[in-house]
C-alpha distance (Angstrom), angle and dihedral (degrees) to the residues before:
residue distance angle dihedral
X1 . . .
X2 3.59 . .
X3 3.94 136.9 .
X4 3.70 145.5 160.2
X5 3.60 116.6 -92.5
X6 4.24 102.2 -120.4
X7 3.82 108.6 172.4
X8 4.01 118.1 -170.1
X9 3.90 115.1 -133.0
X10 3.52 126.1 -123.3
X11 3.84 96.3 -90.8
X12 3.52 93.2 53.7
X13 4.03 89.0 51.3
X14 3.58 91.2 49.2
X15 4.22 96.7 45.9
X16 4.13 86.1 42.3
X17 4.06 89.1 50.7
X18 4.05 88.3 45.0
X19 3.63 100.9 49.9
X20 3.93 84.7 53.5
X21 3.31 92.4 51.2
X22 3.78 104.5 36.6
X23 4.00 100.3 93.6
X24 3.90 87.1 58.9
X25 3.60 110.6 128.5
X26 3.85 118.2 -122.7
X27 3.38 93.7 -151.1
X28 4.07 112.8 117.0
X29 3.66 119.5 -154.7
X30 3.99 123.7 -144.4
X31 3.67 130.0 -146.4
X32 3.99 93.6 40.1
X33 4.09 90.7 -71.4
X34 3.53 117.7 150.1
X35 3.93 137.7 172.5
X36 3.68 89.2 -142.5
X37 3.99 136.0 7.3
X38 4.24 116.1 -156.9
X39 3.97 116.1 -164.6
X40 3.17 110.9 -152.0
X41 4.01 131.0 41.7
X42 4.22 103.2 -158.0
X43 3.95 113.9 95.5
X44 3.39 106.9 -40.8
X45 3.97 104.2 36.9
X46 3.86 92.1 45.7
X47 3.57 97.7 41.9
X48 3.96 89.8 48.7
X49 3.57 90.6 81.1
X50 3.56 86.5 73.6
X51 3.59 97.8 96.6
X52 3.93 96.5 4.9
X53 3.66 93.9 126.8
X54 4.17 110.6 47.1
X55 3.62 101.7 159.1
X56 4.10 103.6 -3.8
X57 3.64 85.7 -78.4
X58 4.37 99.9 114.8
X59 3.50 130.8 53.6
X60 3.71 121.0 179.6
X61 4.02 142.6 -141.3
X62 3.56 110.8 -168.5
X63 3.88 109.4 -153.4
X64 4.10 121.8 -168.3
X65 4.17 109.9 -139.0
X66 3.92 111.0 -148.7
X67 3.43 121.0 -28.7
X68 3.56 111.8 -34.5
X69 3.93 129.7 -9.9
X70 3.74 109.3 -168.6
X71 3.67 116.6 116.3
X72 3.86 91.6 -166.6
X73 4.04 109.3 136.6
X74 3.83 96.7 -175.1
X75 3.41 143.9 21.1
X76 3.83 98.1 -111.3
X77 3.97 131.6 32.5
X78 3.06 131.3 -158.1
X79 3.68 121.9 7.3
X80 3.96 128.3 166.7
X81 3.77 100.5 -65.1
X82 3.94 149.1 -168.7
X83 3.91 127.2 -160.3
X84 4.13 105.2 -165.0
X85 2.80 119.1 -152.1
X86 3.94 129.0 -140.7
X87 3.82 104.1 163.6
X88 3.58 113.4 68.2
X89 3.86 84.5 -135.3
X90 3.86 88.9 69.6
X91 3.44 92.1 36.5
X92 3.70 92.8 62.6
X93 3.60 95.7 29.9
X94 3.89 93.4 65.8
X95 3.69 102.7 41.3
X96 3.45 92.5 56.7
X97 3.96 86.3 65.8
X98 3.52 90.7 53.2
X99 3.88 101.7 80.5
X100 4.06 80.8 52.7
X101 3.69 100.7 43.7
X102 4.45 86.7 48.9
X103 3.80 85.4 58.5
X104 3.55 88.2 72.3
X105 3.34 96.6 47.1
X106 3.34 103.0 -105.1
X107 3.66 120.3 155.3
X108 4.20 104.1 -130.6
X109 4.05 142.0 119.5
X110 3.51 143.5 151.7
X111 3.76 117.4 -86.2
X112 3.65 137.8 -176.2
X113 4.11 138.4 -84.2
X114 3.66 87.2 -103.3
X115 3.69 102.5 45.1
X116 4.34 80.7 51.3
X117 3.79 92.8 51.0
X118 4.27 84.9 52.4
X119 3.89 90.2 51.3
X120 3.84 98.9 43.5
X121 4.40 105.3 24.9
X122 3.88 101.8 -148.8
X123 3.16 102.2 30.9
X124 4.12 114.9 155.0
X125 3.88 96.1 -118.7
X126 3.82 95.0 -172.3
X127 3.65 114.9 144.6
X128 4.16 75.2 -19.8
X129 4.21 100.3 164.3
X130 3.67 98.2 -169.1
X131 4.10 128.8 -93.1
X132 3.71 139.5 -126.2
X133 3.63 121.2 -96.7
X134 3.34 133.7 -151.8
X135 3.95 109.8 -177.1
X136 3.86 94.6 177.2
X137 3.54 97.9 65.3
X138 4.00 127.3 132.5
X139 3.74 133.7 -140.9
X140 4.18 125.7 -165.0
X141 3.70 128.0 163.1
X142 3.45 119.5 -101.0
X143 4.11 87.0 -147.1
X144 3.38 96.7 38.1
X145 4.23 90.6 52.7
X146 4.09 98.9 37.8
X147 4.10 82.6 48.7
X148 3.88 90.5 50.9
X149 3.95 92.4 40.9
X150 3.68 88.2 48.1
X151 4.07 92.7 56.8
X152 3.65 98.2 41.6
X153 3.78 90.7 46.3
X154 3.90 86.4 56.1
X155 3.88 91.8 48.0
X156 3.69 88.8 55.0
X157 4.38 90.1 47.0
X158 3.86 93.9 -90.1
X159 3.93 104.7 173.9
X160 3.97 114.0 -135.1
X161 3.51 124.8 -157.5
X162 4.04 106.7 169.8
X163 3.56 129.2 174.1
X164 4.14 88.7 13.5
X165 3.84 112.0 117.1
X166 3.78 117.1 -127.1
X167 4.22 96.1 -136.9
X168 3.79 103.2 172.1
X169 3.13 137.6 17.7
X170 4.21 107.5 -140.0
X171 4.02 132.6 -133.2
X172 3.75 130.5 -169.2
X173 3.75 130.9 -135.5
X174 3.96 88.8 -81.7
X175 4.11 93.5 54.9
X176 3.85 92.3 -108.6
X177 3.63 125.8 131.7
X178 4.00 112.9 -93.3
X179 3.42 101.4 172.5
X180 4.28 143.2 -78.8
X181 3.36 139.5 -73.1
X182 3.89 131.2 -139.9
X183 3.59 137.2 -158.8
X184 3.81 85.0 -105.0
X185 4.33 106.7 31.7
X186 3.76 148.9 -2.9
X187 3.91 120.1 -109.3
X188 3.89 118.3 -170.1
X189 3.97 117.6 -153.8
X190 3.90 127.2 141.8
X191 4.14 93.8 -132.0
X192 3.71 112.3 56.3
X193 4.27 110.8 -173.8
X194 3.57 114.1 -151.8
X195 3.59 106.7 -160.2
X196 4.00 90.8 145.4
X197 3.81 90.7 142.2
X198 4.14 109.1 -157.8
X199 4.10 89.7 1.3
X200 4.02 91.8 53.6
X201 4.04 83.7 97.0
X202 4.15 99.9 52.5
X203 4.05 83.0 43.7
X204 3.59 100.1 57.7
X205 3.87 92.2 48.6
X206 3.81 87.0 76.3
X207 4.00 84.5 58.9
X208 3.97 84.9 42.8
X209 4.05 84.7 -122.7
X210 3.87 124.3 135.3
X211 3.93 122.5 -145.9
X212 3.42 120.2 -172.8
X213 3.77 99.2 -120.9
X214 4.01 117.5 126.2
X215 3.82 118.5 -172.7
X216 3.86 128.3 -135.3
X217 3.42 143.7 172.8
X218 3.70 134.1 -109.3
X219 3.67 130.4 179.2
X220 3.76 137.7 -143.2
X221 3.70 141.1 173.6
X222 3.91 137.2 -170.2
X223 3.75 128.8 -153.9
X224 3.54 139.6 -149.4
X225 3.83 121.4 -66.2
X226 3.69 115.7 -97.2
X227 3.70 133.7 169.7
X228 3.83 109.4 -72.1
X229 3.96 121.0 -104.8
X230 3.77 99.8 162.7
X231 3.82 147.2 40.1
X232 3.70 119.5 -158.5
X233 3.82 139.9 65.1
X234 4.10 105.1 -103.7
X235 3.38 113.0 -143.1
X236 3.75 119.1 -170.4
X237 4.07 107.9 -165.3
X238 4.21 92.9 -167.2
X239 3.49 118.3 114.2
X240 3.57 118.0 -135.1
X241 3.43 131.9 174.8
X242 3.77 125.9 -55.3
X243 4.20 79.8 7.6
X244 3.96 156.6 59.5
X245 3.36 123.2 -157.2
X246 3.75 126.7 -15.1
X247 3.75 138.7 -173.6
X248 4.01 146.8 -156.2
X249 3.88 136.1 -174.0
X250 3.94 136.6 164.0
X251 3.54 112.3 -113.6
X252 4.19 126.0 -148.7
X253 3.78 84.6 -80.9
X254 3.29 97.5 52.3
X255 3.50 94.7 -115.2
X256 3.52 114.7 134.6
X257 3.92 120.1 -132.0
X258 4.20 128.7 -157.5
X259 3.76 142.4 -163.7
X260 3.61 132.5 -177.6
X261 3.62 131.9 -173.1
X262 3.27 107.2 -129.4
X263 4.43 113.7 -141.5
X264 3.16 122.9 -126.0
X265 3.90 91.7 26.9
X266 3.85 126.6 -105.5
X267 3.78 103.5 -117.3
X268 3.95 120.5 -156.8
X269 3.89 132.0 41.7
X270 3.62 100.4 -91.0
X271 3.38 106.7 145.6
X272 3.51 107.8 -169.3
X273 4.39 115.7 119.3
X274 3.87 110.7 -123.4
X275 3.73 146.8 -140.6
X276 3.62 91.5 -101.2
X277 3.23 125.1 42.5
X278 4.07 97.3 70.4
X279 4.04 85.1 56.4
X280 3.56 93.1 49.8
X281 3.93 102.4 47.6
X282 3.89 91.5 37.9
X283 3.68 87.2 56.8
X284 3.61 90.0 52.0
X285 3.83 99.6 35.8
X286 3.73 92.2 58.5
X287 3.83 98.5 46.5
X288 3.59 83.1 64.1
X289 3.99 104.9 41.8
X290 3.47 101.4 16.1
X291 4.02 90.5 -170.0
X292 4.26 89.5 77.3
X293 3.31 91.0 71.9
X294 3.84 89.9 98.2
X295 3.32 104.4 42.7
X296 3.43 114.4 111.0
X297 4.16 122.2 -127.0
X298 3.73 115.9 -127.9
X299 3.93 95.7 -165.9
X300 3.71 147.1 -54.8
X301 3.79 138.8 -128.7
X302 3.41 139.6 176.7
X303 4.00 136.1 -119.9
X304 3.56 138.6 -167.1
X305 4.04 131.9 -120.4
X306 3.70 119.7 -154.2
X307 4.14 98.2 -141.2
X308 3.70 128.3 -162.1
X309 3.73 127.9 -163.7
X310 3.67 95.0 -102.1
X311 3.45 94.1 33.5
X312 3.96 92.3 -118.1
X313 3.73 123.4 113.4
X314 3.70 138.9 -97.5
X315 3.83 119.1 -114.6
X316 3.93 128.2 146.8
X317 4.11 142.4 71.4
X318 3.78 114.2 -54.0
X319 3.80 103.8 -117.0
X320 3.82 98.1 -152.7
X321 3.91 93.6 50.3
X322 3.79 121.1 43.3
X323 3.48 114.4 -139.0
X324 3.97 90.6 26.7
X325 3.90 113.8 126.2
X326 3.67 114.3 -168.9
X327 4.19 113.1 -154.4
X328 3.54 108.2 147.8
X329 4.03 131.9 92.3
X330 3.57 96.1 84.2
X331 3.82 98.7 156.3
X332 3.54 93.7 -135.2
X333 3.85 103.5 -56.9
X334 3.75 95.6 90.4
X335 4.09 95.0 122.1
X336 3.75 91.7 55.7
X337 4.46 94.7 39.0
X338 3.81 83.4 38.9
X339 3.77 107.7 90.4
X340 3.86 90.1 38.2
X341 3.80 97.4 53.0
X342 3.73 91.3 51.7
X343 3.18 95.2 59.6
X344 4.02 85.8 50.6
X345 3.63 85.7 51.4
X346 3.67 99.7 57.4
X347 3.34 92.8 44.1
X348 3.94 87.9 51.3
X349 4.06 95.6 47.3
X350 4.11 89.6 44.2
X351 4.03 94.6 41.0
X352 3.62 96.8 -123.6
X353 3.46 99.1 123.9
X354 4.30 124.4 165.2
X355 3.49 136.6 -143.2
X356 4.07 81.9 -100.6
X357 3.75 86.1 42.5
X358 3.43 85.7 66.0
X359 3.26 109.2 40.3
X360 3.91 95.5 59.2
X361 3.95 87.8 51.8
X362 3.47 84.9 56.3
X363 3.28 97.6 61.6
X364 3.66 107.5 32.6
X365 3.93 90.0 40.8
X366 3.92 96.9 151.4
X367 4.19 82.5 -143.1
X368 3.23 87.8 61.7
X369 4.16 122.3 128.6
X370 3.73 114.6 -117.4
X371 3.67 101.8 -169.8
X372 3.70 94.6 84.8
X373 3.94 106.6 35.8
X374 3.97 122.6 93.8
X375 3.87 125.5 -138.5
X376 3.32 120.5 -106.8
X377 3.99 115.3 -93.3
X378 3.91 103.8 -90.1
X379 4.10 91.2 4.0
């Protein structure tokens, strides 16, 4: 799949980060009181305070669980983008979400092997079948955003709590939610936000409550910056083995950025990079753009993605625990679902729900039964 690279510049970062942020109240509380506490500061918890304050009626406290709760893999999602396609399995498998994917307005179709080896010079066309492109596509940084969400939220009288463990979730005498304690305080509020990501799981044990989220690990790298010579994410959809799909792109700096999927998964939330994943996608990378193999890597790291069964994320009210909302599970797409789901959230938290509202909480009901729902084609 193919797209053209569109970056945003740093005003339009900073006026996307302040219109999420501009409801939030300015009122501070005292005594550790708060209408609403979020765990968790990566996609979903920062981005939350999007809508947090619809009619003065929400004031956050962001809490960090453990020791870091991003899932972000790389430092810039999603650009314009192209998936070619080589197996006539893929081939058909992706246009047939094209009629779909048009009904939303989305500019994207399937073009040729030539039109791919104009988009990405050097490509290896062997047995190459074509790819979808998507010109229109967008790219942000998920560093540069959560950093300009973070200082907006402050501006507004965003509470910060970093590097402070959220260990239990609290209830009063009535079974309702009254608020969390940390490995270094006690904060009282009567809405507690999980959006803990991969630690959602070891959290709700203190409440003795299961949620089907499963951490692995995913690995990506940059290289050095070099000149630029193409535009568009690659995605290759082949599996291979040790792997699924992967994907490449060059970023403003020229630097390019990769991802594999790694098959079978890597279970856990050890975040530590390994010895093979750069040999692995490298291998890869250059069999399809022989020119890479050149370009120097500056490093690698790894990043975790909070999985569900069905691969579809958890967002609604906890029915066992009132005053429990459950937004977490986001399988690894969290910075693109993240400014959507907030406004969901507020809308949950202040009862002011849509007909879209609704349908989303439908969907991603975290009660949900996962015995009779299919993935998502390429999930």
């Amino acid at each position: 799949m193919f797209s053209r690279f569109i970056e945003p510049s740093q005003k339009v970062l900073k006026n996307l980060a302040f219109q999420t942020v501009q409801n939030f109240s300015r009122t501070l509380t005292t005594n550790n009181t708060y209408d609403a506490i979020v765990i968790g500061a990566g996609s979903i918890g920062l981005q939350q305070q999007w809508n947090s304050k619809k009619q003065d009626c929400v004031h956050l406290r962001f809490s960090q669980h453990g020791k870091k709760n991003t899932d972000l893999i790389s430092n810039g999602k999603r650009e314009a983008t192209c998936s070619q396609c080589i197996r006539e399995v893929d081939e058909e498998a992706l246009k047939s979400l094209i009629p779909y994917q048009r009904s939303f307005g989305m500019e994207i179709g399937f073009v040729d092997a030539d039109r791919v080896k104009q988009l990405v010079p050097g490509i290896n066309t062997d047995s190459l079948r074509g790819g979808i492109w998507s010109p229109n596509d967008g790219s942000a940084s998920p560093l540069l955003s959560a950093l300009a969400f973070y200082r907006y939220a402050k501006e507004l009288g965003a509470d910060f709590h970093f590097k402070e463990e959220a260990q239990e979730i609290l209830k009063d005498s009535h079974g309702k939610v009254s608020g969390v304690k940390t490995e270094k305080s006690t904060f009282h509020a009567p809405i507690v936000i999980d959006a803990a990501g991969a630690y959602s799981t070891k959290l709700m044990k203190s409440l003795r409550l299961q949620v089907p989220v499963t951490p692995d690990s995913h690995e990506a790298g940059i290289t050095e910056p070099t000149e630029h010579f193409f535009s568009p994410m690659v995605v290759d959809m082949r599996p291979s083995t040790g792997s699924k799909n992967y994907y490449f792109y060059q970023n403003s700096h020229g630097q390019i950025v990769f991802c594999i999927t790694p098959d079978p998964v890597i279970p856990g939330t050890d975040r530590e990079e390994t010895s093979v994943f750069l040999p692995q996608v490298s291998k890869r990378m250059i069999s399809i753009l022989p020119r890479l193999q050149n370009v120097r890597v500056r490093r690698t790291w790894r990043g975790l993605y909070p999985m569900t069964p069905d691969g579809n994320p958890l967002l609604g009210w906890n029915r066992n625990l009132p005053g429990l909302f459950t937004a977490t599970g986001m399988c690894g797409q969290g910075f693109m679902l993240g400014p959507g789901y907030a406004k969901t959230i507020r809308n949950s938290i202040t009862n002011n729900l849509d007909d879209n509202d609704k349908t989303i909480l439908k969907f991603v009901d975290p009660h949900r039964s996962f015995a009779d729902q299919k993935k998502e084609v390429f999930k």
